[in-house]
C-alpha positions as CSV (number, residue, x, y, z in Angstrom):
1,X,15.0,109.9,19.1
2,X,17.7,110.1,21.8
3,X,20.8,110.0,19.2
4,X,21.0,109.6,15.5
5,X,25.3,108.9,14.5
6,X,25.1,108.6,10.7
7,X,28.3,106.6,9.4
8,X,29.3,106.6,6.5
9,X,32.5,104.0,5.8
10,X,34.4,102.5,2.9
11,X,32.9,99.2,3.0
12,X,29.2,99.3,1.5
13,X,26.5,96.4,1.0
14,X,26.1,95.0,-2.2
15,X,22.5,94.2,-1.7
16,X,19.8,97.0,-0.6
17,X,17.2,96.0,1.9
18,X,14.5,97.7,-0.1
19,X,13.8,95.8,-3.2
20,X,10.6,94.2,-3.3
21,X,9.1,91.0,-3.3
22,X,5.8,88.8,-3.9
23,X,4.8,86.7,-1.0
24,X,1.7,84.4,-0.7
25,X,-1.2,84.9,1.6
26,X,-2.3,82.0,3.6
27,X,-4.6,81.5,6.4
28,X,-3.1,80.6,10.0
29,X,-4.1,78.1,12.4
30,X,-3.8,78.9,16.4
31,X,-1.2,76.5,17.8
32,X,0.0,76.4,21.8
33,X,2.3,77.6,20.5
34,X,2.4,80.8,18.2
35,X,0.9,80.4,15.0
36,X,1.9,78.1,12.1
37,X,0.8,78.9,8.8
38,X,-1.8,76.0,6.9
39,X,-0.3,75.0,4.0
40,X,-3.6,73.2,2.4
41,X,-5.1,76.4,1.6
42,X,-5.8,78.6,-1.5
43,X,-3.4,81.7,-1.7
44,X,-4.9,84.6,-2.4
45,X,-3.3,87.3,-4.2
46,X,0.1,87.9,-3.4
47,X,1.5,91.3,-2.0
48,X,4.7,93.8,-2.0
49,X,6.2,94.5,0.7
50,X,9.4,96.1,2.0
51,X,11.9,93.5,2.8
52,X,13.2,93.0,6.3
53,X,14.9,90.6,8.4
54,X,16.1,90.7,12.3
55,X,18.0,88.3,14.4
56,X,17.5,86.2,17.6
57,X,18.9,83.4,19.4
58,X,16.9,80.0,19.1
59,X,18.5,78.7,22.1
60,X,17.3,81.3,24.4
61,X,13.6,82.2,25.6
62,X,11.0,83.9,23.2
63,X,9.1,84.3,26.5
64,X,8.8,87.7,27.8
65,X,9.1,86.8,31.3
66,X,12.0,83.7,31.0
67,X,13.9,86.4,28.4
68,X,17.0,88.0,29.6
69,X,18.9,88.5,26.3
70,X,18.1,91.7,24.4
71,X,18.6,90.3,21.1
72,X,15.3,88.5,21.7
73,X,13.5,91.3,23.5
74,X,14.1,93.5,20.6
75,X,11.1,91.4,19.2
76,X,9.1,91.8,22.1
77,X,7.8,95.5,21.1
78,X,6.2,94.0,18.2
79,X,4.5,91.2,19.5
80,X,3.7,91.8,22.9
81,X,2.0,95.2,24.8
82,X,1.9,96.9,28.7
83,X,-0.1,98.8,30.1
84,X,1.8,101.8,29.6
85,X,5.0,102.4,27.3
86,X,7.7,104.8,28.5
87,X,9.7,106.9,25.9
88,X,13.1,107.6,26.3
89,X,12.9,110.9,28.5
90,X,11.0,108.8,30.7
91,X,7.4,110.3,29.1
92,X,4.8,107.5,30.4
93,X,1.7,106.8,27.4
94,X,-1.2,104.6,28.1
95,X,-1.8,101.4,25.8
96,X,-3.5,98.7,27.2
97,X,-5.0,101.1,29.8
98,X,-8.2,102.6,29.0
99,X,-8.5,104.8,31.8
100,X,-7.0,104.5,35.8
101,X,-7.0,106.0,39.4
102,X,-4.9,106.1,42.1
103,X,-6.8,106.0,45.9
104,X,-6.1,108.8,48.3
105,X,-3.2,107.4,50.0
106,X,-1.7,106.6,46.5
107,X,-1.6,102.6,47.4
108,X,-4.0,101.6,45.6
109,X,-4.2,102.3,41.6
110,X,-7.2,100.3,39.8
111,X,-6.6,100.2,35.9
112,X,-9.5,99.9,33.5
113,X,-8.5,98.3,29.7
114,X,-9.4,99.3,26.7
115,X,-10.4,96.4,24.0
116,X,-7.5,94.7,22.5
117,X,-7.6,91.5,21.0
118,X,-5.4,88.5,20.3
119,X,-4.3,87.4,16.9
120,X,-7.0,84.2,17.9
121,X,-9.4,86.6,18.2
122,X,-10.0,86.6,21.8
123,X,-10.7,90.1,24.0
124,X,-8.1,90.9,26.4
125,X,-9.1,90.3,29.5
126,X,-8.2,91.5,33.4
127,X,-7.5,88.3,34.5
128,X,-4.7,88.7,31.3
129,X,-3.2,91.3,33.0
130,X,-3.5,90.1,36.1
131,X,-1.8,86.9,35.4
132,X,1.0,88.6,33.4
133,X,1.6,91.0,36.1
134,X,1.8,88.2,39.0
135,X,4.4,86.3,36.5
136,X,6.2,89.1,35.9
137,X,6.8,89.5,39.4
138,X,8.0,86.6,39.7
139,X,10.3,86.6,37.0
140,X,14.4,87.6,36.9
141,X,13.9,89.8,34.4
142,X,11.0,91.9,36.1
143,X,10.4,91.1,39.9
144,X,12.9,94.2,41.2
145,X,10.2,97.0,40.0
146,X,7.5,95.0,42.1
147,X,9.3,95.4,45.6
148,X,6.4,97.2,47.0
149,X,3.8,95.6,45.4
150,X,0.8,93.6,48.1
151,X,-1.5,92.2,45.8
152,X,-3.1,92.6,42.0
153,X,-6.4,91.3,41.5
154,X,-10.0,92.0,39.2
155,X,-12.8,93.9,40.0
156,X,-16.0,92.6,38.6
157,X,-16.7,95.5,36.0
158,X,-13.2,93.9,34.4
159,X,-11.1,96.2,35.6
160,X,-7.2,95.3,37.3
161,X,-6.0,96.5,40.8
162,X,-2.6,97.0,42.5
163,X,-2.5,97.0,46.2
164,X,0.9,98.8,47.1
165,X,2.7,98.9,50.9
166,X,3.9,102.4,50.3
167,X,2.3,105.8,48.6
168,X,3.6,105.4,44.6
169,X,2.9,108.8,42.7
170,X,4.9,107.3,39.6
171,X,3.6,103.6,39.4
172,X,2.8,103.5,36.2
173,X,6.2,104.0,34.3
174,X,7.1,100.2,35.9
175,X,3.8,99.0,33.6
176,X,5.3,98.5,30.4
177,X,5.5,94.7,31.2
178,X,4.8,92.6,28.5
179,X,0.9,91.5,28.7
180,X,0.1,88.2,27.8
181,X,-2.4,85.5,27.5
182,X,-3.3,84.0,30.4
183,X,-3.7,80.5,29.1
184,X,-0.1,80.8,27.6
185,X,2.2,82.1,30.2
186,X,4.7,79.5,30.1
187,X,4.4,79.0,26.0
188,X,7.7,79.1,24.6
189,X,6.3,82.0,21.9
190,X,2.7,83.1,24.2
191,X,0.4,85.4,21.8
192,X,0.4,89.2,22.5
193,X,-1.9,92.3,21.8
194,X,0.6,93.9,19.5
195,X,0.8,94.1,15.6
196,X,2.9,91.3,14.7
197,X,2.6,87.6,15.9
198,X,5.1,84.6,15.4
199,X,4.4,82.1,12.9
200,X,6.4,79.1,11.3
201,X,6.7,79.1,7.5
202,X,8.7,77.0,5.5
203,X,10.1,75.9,8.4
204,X,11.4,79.0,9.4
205,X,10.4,81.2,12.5
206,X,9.3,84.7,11.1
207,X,6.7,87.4,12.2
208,X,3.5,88.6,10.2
209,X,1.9,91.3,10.5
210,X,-1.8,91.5,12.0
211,X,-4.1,92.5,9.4
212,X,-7.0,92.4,12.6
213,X,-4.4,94.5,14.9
214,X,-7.2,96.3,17.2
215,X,-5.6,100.0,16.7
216,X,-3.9,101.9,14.2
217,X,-1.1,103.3,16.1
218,X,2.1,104.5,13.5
219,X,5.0,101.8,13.6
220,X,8.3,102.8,12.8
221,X,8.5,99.0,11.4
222,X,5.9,98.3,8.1
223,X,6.9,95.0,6.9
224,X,4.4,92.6,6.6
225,X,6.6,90.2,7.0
226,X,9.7,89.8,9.0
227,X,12.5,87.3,8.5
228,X,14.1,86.3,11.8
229,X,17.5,85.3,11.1
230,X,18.9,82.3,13.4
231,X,21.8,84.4,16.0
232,X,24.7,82.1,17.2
233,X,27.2,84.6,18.2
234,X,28.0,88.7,17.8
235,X,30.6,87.9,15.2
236,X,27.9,85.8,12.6
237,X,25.0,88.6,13.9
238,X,27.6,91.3,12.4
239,X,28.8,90.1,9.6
240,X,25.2,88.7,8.7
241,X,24.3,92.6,8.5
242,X,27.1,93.3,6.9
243,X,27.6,91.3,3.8
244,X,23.5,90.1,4.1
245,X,20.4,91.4,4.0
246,X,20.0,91.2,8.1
247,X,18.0,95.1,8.8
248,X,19.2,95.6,12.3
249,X,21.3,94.3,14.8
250,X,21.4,96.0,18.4
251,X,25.3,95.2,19.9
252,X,26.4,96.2,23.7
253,X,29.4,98.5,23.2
254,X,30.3,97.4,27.0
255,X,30.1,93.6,26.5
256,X,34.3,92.3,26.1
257,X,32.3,90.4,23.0
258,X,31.3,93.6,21.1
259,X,32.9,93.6,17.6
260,X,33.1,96.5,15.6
261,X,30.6,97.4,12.9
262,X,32.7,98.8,9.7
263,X,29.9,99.0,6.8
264,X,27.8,101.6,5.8
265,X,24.3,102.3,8.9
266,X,22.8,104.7,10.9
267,X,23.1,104.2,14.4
268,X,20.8,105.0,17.3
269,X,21.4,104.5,21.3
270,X,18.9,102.6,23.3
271,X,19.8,103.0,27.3
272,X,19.7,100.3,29.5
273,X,19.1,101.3,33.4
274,X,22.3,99.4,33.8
275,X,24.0,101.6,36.7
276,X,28.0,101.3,37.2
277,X,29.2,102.6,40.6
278,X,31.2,102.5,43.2
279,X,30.2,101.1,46.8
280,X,32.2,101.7,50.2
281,X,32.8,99.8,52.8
282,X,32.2,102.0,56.1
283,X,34.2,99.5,58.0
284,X,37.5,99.9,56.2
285,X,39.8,102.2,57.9
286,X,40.0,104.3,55.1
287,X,36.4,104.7,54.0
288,X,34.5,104.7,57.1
289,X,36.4,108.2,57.4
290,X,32.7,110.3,56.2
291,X,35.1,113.3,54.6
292,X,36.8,111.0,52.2
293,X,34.1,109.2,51.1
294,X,32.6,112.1,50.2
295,X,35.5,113.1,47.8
296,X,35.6,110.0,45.9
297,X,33.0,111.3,43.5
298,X,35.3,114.7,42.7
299,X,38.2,112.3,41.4
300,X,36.1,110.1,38.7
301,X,36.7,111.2,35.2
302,X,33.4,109.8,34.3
303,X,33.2,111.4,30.4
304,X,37.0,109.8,29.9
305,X,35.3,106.5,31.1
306,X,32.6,106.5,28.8
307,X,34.5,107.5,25.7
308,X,37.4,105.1,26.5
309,X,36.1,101.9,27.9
310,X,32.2,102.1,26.8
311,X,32.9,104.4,23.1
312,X,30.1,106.9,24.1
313,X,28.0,104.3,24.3
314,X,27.3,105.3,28.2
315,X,25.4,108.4,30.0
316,X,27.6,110.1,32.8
317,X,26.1,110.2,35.7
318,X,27.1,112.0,38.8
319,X,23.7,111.4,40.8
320,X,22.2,108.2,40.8
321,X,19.5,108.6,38.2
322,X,19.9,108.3,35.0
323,X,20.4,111.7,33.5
324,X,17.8,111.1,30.6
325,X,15.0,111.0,33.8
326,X,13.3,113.9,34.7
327,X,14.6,112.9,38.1
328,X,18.4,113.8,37.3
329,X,19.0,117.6,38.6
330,X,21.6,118.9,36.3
331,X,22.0,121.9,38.3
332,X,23.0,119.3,41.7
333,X,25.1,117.5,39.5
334,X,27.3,120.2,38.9
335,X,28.3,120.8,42.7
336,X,30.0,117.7,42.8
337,X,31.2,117.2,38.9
338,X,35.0,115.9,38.4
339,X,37.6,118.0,40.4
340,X,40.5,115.7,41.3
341,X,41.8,118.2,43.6
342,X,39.4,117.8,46.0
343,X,39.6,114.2,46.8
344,X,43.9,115.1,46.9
345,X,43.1,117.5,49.9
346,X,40.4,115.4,51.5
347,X,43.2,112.7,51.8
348,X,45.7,115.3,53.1
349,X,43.4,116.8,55.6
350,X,42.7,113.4,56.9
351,X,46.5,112.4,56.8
352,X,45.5,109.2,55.0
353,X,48.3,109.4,52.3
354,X,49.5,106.5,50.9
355,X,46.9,104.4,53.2
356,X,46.3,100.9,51.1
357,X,42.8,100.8,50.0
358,X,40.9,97.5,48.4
359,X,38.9,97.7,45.1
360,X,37.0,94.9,44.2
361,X,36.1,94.4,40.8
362,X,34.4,91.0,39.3
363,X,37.0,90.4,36.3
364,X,34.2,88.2,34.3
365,X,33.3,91.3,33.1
366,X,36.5,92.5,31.0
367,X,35.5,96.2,30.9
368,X,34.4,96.5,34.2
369,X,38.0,95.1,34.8
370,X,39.7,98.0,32.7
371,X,37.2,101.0,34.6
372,X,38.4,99.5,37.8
373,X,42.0,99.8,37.1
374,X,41.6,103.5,35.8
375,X,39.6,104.3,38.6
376,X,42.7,102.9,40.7
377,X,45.4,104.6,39.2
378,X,42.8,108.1,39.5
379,X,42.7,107.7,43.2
380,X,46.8,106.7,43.4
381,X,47.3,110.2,41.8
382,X,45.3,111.7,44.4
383,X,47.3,110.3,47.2
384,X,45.2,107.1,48.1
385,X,47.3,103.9,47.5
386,X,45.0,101.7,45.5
387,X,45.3,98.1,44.7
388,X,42.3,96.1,42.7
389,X,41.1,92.9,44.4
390,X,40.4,90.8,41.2
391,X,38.3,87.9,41.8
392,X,35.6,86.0,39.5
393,X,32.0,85.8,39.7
394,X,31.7,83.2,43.0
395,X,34.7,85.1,44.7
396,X,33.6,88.0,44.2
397,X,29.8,87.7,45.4
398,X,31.6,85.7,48.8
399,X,34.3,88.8,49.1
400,X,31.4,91.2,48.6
401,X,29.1,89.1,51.3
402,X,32.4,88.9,53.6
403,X,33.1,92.8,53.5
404,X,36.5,92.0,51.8
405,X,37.3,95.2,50.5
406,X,37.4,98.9,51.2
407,X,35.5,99.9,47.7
408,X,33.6,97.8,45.2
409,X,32.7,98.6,41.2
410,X,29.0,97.5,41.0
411,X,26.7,97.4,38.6
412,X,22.8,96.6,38.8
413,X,19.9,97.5,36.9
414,X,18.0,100.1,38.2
415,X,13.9,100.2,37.7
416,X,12.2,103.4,35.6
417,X,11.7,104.9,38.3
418,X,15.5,104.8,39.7
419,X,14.4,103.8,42.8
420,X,17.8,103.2,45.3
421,X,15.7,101.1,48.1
422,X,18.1,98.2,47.1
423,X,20.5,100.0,48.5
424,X,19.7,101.2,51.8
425,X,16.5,99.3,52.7
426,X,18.5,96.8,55.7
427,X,17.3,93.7,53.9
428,X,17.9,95.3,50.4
429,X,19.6,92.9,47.9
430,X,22.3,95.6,47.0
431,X,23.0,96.6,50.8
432,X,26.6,96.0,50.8
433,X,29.2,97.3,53.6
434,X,27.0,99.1,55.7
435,X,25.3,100.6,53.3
436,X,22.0,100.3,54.7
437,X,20.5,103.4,56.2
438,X,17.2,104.4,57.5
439,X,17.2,108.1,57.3
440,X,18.3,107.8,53.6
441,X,15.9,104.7,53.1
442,X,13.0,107.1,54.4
443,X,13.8,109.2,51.4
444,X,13.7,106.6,49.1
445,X,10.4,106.0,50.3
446,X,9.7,110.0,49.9
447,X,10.6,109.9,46.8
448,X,8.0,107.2,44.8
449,X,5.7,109.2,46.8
450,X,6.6,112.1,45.5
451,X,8.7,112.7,43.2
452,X,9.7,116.3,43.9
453,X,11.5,114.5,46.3
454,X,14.5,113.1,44.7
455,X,16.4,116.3,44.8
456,X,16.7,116.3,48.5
457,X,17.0,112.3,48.2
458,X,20.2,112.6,45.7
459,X,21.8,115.7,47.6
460,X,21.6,112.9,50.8
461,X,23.4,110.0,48.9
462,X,26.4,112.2,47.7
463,X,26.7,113.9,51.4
464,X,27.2,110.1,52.6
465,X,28.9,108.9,50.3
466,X,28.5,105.5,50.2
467,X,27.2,105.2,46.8
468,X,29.3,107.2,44.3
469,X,27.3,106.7,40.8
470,X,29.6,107.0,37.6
471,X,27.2,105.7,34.8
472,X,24.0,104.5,32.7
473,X,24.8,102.1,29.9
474,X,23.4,101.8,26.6
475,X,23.1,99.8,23.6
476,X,24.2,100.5,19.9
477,X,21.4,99.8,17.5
478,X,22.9,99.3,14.1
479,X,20.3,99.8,11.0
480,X,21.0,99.5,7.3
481,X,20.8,103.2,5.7
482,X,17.1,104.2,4.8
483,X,15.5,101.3,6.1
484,X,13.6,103.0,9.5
485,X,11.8,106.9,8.8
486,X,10.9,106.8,12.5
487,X,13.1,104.9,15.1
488,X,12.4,106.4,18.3
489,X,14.4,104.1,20.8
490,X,13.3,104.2,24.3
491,X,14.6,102.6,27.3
492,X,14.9,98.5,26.4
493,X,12.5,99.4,23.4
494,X,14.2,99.7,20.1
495,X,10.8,99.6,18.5
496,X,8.8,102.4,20.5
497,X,5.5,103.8,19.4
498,X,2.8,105.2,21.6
499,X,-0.7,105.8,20.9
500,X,-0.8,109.8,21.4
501,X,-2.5,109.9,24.6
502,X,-0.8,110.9,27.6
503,X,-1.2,110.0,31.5
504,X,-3.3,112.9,32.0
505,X,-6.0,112.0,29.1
506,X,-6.4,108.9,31.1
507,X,-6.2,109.4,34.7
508,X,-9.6,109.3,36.6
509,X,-9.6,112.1,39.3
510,X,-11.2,111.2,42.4
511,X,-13.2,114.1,44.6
């Protein structure tokens, strides 16, 4: 558990979440579909269960790799498994992996599974996982961790391999992809390996749980049955928690259509990977000057920021890794943590006061909009005369393409393994300004090779300055009081659960 916030407020629920009550048992029939529950047959006896509902959209994807909304993907921990599951410090478990081993020159990892099944009853398969990995990688939601990936295929004793162009010591903490069933990739609702499945009943989409789920891993969710309540906006998902029996709602504190929460919950925080920064333009006057560059970092009050504009719901970050990772280096961080004074002499030494400097910022995202100002008026007070370029979505991809500006707020979502090749890789997709850099690229490189490397890596990108990270968002995950024992939110995973082995139980050493 990152962060538990207990709240206690003046408005409280009339209706508790934990009364019980009878439900039928049917049989299902498999569908294309999901599952959809056979009304001709007998019930059998009837059994109590804790009540529980959670939302999602209809309109948007219930497939894993077609999925960008995390309403929706908060169902995906219950319904769908990887080959791995990463906790929230970043801690990598095996689950669909049996046992694996990486070659000599770290490119090549082969991955042997153990034996899940299907709520139809059929074995998981390599060519499950293969197929799930190759549409994952060809997915929005999932193709930027697979940069480096050559090939995945089968072996013929079942097991799945990776070919990689580049030595990857951490591969495995990008493998918590949602596997799927091959037959059923592009299935509005495709069946999973994990302890719920969808079903239709009463005409209602709702998840049961798997009586024949193949292992008996602790859930911090024990319903047998879970309502999913239709989602048309943030407004109707709150106020459904609040004056219904909805059992969690996850919100985005950084989104201009949060809406405050004001009944009794507990609240967790579930991070994202979505880095905000700032990028520089090393052919503006003012920033291709190395020295001030440099400073930038020194005047961005990045704690004010994440109260203020994200209300805590944010990570400060100073280096470019999420400061949960064990790749953040507190101990670097703290040479070049907020000092104001330094970018104010930087600027004097370099008689650029009062020198007009260009921030872009996208203003379809209102709080990006409000940071960028701040940051504005921080670097007016230390003598650099800042005016925001404020330009939609269109104008300000062609203004960012054009080199129309001296600084840029960005934000992107970074991969587990906070790789930065995006930046500074010559053909990377978030090489902006002359950002691209093959000494710094090399490291980046270093780095998923070893990951002792990131020190010297990070140290690099704040000596440029190019990049100047501020921070990691989160989400707010709103529960009704009592309802979870357990909820251990992990990166993207409100639901997380492991099942107790770690890496090194499973890793095959070779001689």
């Amino acid at each position: 558990m990152k962060r538990l916030v207990a709240l206690l407020l003046s408005v409280v629920l009339a209706a508790g979440l934990l009364s019980g009550c009878q439900e039928e048992e049917t049989v299902y029939v498999p569908t294309g579909d999901g599952l959809t529950w056979d009304e001709n047959t007998t019930p059998t006896s009837g059994i109590t269960e804790q009540e529980m509902s959670l939302p999602y959209y209809p309109d948007r994807s219930l497939n894993p790799y077609k999925c960008g909304d995390y309403i929706n993907q908060n169902l995906f921990d219950l319904i769908y498994q990887g080959l791995f599951a990463v906790d929230a410090d970043y801690d990598v478990y095996p689950v669909l992996c049996k046992s694996y081993s990486l070659s000599k020159d770290m490119k090549t990892y082969t991955f042997y599974l153990t034996e899940a099944t299907f709520p139809d009853g059929d074995v998981l398969t390599a060519a499950d996982v293969a197929a799930s990995l190759k549409a994952a990688m060809k997915s929005e939601i999932y193709k930027g961790r697979f940069g480096y990936v050559k090939s995945v295929g089968t072996t013929e004793d079942g097991a799945v391999t990776v070919q990689l162009e580049t030595p990857y010591e951490n591969f495995p903490v990008l493998l918590d992809v949602p596997i799927v069933k091959q037959s059923q990739l592009d299935a509005e609702r495709p069946l999973g390996t994990g302890p719920y499945l969808y079903e239709t009943y009463e005409e209602q989409l709702r998840l049961r749980r798997r009586t024949d789920w193949w292992c008996a891993a602790a859930l911090p969710v024990t319903s047998e049955h879970i309502r999913l309540v239709e989602g048309q906006n943030t407004s109707q998902l709150r106020d459904e928690f609040e004056f219904s029996d909805l059992g969690l709602v996850t919100a985005d504190p950084g989104s201009g259509s949060y809406v405050d929460f004001h009944s009794d919950y507990e609240l967790w925080d579930c991070e994202t990977g979505i880095f905000l920064y700032l990028g520089c333009n090393s052919k503006s006057g003012v920033l291709s000057t190395k020295e001030i560059r440099t400073a930038l970092t020194y005047a961005i009050d990045r704690d004010t920021i994440v109260e203020t504009y994200y209300r805590g719901f944010a990570y400060s970050a100073v280096l470019p890794a999420s400061p949960q990772s064990p790749w953040y280096n507190a101990g670097l961080a703290q040479k070049y943590a907020y000092d104001p004074a330094k970018l104010t002499q930087a600027v004097a030494d370099a008689n650029l006061a009062s020198k007009e400097v260009t921030l872009l910022v996208n203003t379809d995202d209102t709080i990006r909009l409000r940071v960028a100002r701040s940051i504005a008026q921080a670097l007016n007070q230390c003598g650099l005369k800042v005016t925001t370029s404020e330009l939609n979505g269109e104008d300000y991809l062609e203004a960012l393409e054009k080199g129309k500006y001296d600084l840029y707020l960005g934000q992107t979502k970074l991969s587990s393994n906070m790789d930065l090749s995006a930046f500074y890789d010559s053909e990377g997709t978030l090489s902006f300004g002359g950002m691209s850099d093959t000494a710094i690229y090399a490291l980046c490189l270093d780095a998923l090779a070893n990951a002792g490397n990131y020190y010297t890596l990070h140290q690099e990108v704040l000596e440029d300055g190019m990049l100047c990270p501020i921070l990691f968002r989160s989400y707010a995950i709103f529960a009704q009081r009592g309802l979870f024992s357990d909820l251990n939110p992990a990166r993207d995973s409100v639901f997380f659960y492991h099942m107790g082995k770690t890496l090194a139980d499973v890793e095959i050493t070779e001689d």
